[in-house]
N, C-alpha and C positions, 0 to 999 in steps of 0.2 A: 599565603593567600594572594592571587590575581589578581582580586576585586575587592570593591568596597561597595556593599548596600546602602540605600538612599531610600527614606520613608517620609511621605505625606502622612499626620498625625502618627497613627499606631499601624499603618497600612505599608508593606514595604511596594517600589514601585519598579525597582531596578538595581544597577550598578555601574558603578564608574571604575575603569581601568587601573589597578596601579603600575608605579607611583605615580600618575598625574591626576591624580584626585584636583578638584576644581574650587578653587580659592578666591576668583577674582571675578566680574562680570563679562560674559562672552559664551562661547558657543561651543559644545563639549557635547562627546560621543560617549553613547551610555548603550547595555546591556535591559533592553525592557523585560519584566515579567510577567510572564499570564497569569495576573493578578487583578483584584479588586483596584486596588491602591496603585495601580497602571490606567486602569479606564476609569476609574475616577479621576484622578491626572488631568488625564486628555479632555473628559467631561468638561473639567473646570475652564478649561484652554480655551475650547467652542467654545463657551458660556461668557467670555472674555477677562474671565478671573485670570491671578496671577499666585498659583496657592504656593503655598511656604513648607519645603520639604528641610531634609536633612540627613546628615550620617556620621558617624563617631568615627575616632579614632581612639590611640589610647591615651590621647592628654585633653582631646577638645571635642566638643560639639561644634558642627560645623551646618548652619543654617542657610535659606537662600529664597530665595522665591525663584519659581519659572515661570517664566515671561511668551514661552515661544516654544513650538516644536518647526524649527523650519523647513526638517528633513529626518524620513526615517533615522531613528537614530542618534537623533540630534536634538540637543534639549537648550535653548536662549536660557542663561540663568544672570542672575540680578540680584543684588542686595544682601551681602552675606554677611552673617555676622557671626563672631568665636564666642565660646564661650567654654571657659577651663573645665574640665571635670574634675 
């Protein structure tokens, strides 16, 4: 697989490239979906929230908030935390 899906709650919203799946806080090139859980997203962004998305792998939960869209494409992420599965 190429990619890695990335969902706010139970909504998926995109995907990020592999293997530079995003780990740390900074500004990363994603794959959006014409999805719910896309424009909700973005919703949240205007509204000046910072909502809390995530995506697996096969040992961890990898959690984050977005902070930013600065540029198509481009998603500010922030605040990540692991968690074993």
């Amino acid at each position: 697989m190429d990619h890695t899906d990335f969902y706010m709650d139970s909504q998926i919203v995109g995907a990020f490239p592999n293997p530079s799946l995003p780990t740390i806080d900074g500004s990363y090139g994603y794959e959006a979906y014409r999805s719910p859980g896309h424009l909700n997203l973005h919703n949240q962004l205007k509204a000046g929230k910072a909502p809390r998305c995530f995506y697996k792998t096969a040992a961890q939960r990898i959690s984050f908030s977005v902070t930013a869209s600065p540029a198509q494409g481009l998603l500010a992420l922030s605040g990540f935390e692991f968690e074993d599965l």
